[in-house]
Kinemage of the C-alpha trace (Angstrom):
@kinemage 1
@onewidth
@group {chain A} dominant
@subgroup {mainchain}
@vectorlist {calphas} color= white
{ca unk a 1} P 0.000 0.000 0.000
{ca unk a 2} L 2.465 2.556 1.213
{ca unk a 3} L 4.225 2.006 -2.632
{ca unk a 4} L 1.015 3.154 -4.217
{ca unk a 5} L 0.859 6.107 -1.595
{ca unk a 6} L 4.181 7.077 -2.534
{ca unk a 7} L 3.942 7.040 -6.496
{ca unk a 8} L -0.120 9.131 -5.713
{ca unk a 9} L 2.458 11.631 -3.889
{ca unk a 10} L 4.866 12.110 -6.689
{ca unk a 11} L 2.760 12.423 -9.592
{ca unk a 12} L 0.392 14.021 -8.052
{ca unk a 13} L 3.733 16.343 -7.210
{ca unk a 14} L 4.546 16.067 -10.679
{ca unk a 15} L 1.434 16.919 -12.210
{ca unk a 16} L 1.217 20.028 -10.787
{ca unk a 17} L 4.710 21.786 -11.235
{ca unk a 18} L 2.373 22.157 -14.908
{ca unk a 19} L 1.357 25.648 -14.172
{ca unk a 20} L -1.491 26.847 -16.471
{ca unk a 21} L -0.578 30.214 -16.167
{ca unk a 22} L 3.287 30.097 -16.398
{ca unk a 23} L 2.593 27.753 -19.639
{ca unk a 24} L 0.061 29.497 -21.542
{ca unk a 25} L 1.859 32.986 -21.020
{ca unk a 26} L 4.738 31.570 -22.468
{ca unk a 27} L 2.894 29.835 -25.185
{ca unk a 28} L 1.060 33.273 -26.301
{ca unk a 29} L 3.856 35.782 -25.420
{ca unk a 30} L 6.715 33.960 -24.811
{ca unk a 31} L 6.893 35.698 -21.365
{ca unk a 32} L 6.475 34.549 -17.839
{ca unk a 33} L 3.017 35.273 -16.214
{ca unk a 34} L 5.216 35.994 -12.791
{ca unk a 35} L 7.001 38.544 -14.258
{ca unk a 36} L 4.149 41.051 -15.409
{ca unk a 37} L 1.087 42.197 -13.007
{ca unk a 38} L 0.772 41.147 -9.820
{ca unk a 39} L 3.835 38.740 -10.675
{ca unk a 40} L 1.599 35.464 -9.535
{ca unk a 41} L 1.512 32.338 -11.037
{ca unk a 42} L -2.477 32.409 -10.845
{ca unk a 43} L -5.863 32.199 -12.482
{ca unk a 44} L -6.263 36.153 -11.562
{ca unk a 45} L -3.263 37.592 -12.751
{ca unk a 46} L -3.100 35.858 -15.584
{ca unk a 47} L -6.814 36.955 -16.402
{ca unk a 48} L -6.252 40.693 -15.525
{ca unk a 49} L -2.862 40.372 -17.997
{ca unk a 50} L -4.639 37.991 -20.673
{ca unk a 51} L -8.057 38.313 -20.767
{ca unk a 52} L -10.652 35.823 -20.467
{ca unk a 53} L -10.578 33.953 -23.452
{ca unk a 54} L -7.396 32.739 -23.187
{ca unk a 55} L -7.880 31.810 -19.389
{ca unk a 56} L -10.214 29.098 -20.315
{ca unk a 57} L -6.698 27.215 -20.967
{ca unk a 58} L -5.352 27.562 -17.309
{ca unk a 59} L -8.516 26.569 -16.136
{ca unk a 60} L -8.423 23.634 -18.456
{ca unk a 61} L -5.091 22.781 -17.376
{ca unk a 62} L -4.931 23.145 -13.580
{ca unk a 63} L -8.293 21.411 -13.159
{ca unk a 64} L -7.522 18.560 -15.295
{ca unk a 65} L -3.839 18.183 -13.503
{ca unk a 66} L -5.969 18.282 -10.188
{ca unk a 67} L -8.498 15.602 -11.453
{ca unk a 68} L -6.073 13.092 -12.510
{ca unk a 69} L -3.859 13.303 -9.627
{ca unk a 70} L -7.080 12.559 -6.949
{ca unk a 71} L -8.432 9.924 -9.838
{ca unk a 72} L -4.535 8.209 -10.123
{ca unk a 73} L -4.697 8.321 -5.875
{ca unk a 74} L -8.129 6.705 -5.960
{ca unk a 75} L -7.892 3.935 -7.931
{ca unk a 76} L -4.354 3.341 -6.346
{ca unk a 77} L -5.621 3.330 -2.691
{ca unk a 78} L -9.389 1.519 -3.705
{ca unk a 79} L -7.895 -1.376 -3.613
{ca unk a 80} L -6.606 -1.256 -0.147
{ca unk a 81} L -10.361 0.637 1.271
{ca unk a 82} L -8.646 4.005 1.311
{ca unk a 83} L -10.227 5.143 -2.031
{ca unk a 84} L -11.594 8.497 -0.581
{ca unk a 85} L -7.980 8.747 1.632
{ca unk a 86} L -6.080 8.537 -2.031
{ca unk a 87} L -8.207 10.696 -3.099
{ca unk a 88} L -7.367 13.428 -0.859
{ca unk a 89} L -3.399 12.133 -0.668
{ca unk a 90} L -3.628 12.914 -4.550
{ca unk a 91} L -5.210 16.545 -4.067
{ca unk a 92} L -2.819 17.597 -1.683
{ca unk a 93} L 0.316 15.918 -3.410
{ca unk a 94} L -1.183 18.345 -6.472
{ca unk a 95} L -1.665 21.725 -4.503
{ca unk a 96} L 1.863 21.284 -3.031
{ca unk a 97} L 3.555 20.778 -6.695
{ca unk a 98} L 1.473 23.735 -7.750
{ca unk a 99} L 2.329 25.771 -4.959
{ca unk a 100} L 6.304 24.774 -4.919
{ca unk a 101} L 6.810 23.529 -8.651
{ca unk a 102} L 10.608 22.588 -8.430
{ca unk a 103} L 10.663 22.441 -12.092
{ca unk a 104} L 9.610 26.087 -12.233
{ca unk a 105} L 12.070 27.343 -9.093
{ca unk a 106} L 9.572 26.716 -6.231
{ca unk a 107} L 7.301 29.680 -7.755
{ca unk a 108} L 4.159 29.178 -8.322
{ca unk a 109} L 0.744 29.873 -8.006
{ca unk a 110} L -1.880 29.501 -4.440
{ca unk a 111} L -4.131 26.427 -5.226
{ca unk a 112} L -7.436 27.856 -5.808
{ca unk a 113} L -7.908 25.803 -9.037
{ca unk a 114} L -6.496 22.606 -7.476
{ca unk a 115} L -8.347 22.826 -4.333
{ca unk a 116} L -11.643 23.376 -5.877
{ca unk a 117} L -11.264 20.109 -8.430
{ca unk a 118} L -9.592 18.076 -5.348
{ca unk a 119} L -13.139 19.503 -3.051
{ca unk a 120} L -15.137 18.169 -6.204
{ca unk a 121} L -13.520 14.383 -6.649
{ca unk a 122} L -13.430 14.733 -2.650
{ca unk a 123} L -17.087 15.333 -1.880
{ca unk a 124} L -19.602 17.253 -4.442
{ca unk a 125} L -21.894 18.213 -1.681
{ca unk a 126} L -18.820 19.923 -0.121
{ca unk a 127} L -17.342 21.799 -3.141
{ca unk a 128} L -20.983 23.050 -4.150
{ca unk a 129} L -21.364 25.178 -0.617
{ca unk a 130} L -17.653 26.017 -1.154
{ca unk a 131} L -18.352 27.191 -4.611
{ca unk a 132} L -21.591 29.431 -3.178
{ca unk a 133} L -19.397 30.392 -0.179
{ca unk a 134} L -16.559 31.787 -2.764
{ca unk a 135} L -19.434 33.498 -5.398
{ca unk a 136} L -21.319 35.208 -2.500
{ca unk a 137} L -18.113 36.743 -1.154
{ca unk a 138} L -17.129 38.047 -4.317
{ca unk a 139} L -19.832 39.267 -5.831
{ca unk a 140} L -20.434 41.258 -1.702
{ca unk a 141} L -16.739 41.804 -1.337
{ca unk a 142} L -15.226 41.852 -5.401
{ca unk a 143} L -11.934 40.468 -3.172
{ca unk a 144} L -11.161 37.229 -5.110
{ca unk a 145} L -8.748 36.442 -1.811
{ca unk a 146} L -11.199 36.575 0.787
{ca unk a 147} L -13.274 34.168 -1.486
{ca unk a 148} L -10.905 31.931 -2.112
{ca unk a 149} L -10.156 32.004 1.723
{ca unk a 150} L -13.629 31.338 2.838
{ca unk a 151} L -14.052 28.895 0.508
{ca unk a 152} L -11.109 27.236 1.461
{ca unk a 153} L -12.223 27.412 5.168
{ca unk a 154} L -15.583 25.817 4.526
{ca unk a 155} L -14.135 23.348 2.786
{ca unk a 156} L -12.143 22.223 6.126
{ca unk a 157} L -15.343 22.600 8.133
{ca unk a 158} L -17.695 20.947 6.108
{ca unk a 159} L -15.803 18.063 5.004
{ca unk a 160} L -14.703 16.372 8.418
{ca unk a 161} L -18.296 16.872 9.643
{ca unk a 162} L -19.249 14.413 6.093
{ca unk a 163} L -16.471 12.185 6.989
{ca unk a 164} L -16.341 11.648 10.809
{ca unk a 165} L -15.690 7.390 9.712
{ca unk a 166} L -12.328 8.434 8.795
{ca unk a 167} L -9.796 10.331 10.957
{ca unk a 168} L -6.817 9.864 8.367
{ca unk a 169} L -9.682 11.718 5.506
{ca unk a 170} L -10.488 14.010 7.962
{ca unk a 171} L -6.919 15.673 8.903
{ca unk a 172} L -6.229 15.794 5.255
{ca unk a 173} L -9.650 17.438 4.349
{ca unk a 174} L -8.698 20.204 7.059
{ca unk a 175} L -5.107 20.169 5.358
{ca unk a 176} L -5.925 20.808 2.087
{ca unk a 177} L -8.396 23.935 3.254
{ca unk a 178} L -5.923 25.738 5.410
{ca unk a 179} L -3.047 24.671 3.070
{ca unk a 180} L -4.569 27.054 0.344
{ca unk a 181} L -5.267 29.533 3.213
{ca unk a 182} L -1.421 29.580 4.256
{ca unk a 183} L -0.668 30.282 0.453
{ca unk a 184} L -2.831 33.688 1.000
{ca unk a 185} L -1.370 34.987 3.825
{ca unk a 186} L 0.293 38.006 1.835
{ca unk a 187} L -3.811 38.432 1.271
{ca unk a 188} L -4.726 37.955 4.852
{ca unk a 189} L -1.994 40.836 5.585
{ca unk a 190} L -3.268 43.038 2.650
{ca unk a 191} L -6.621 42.943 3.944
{ca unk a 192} L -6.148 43.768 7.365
{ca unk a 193} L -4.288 46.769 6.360
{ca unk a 194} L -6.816 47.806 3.874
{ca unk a 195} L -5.389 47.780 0.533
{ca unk a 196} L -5.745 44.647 -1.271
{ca unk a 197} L -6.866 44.666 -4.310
{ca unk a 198} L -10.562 43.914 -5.438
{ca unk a 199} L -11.949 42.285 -8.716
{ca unk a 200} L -12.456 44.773 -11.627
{ca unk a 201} L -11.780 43.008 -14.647
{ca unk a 202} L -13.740 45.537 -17.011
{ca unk a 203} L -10.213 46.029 -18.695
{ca unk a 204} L -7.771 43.651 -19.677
{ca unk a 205} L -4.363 43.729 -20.745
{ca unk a 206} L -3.050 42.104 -23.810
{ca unk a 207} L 0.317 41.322 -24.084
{ca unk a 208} L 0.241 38.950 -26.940
């Protein structure tokens, strides 16, 4: 068992030093993403530098990384009756090669995209009041952070109180929520001083 939890950790590691963002930028401008804007390796910056159309590819890219990596740790782990457990091993594993992509110099982007696709193979019923959580922020708040934090913190609430039959799928449920909210703390600081920055994507830059 512990093999297969191994090889979910390092693809799922793998898989996601394949940043959307960093790729497509370079693909369309041959520039880096983390060098213009905001200089983040997200969905956001690269929207606010790119434009919509052409984030439909990250999206693509980061969710489909993220689904693989929690389907390649569930059908490793179902065998053993830790299908669910592999599936959250797999989702972190993910996050943390998005996050720290050693392939891309340990710079990269803060999970949203990931989390939200591991919260879907995870639990459906969780990701949905995640999802409404993160749209009813936003559209109150326009702060895409503070959405993606409270979604990220309902996401460790809910899903332990779904899954009180396993402890192991429990911690890592928590994990994967407050992992995601660690990767915003530059947000959390912005916003307690007053001057992060809020939604307004009526412009867009193109830099193709």
């Amino acid at each position: 068992m512990w093999l297969s939890v191994l090889l979910t950790i390092l693809t799922g590691y793998l898989l996601g030093n394949l940043n959307g963002a960093v790729s497509m930028s370079r693909l369309l401008s041959n520039q880096d993403v983390r060098e213009q804007g905001s200089g983040n390796a997200g969905l956001t910056n690269f929207l606010r530098m790119y434009g919509p159309a052409s984030a439909l590819s990250v999206v693509a890219i980061d969710m489909g990384k993220a689904f693989l990596a929690c389907m390649l740790g569930r059908q490793l782990l179902a065998p053993f009756g830790y299908a669910q457990e592999g599936v959250l091993i797999g989702g972190l594993a993910v996050n943390l090669g998005h996050d720290f992509p050693a392939l891309l110099g340990f710079r990269g982007g803060k999970g949203v995209l990931c989390g939200i696709t591991a919260a879907l193979a995870a639990d459906w019923r969780c990701a949905l009041i995640v999802i409404a959580v993160f749209a009813l922020c936003l559209l109150l708040t326009r702060y895409v952070s503070l959405s993606s934090i409270l979604g990220s913190l309902t996401f460790s609430v809910t899903y332990p109180l779904l899954h009180r039959g396993s402890l192991a799928a429990m911690i890592m449920g928590v994990a994967l929520g407050l992992f995601i909210i660690f990767m915003h703390r530059s947000n959390i600081s912005r916003l307690l001083k007053g001057n992060e920055r809020k939604a307004t994507f009526s412009k867009f830059h193109n830099k193709k």
